[in-house]
C-alpha positions in Angstrom: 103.3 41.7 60.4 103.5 44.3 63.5 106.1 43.9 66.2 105.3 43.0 69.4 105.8 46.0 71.7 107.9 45.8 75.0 105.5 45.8 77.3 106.3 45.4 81.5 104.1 44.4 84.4 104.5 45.8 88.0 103.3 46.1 91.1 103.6 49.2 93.5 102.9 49.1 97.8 102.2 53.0 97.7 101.0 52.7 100.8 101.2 49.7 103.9 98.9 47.1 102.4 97.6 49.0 99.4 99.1 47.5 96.1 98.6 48.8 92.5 99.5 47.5 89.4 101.4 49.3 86.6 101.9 49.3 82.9 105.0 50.3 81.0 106.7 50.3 78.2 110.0 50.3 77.0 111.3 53.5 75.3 113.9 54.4 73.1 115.8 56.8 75.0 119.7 55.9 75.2 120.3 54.9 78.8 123.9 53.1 79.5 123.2 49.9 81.1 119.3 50.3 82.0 116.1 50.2 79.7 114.2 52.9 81.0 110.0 52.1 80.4 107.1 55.2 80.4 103.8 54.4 82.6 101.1 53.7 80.3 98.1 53.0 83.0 97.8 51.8 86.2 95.3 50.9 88.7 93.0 53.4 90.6 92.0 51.6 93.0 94.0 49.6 95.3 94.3 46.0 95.9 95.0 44.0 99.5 97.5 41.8 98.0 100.8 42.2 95.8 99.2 38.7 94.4 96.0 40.3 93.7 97.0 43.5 92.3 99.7 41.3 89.7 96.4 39.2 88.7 94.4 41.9 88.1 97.9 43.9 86.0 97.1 40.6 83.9 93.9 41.0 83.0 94.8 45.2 82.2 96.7 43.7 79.8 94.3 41.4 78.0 91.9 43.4 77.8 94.1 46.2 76.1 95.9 44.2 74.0 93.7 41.1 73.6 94.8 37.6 72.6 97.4 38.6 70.1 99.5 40.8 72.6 100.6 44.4 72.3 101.5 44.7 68.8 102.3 48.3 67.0 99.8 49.5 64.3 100.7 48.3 60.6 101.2 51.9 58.3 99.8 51.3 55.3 100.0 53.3 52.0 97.4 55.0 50.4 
């Protein structure tokens, strides 16, 4: 079966009242004492709330990944 990847939800205030979700994931770059993650999509559009913009970084996610999560890709042989 494929591993569920390490997938985080956040949200950003870029600007006074203007919140965007983002998508990351953990890498595997050695890092003492911190687990760096890479930006894998965000929102282009702002939201007025932090609450808003973390409910629609929800849904980002569903719809990506569907009802079984972020999982890698099975390799299969030939």
């Amino acid at each position: 079966m494929s591993q569920l990847r390490n997938i985080a939800l956040t949200v950003q205030e870029l600007e006074e009242g203007e919140f965007y979700w983002v998508l990351m994931e953990a890498t595997d770059y050695d890092m003492e004492d911190a687990l760096p993650y890479l930006p894998i999509e965000a929102a282009s559009d702002p939201h007025r709330t932090y609450a808003n913009a973390l409910v629609a970084g929800v849904a980002a996610i569903r719809k990506m990944f569907g009802k079984d999560g972020p999982r890698t890709t099975e390799m299969r042989g030939p």
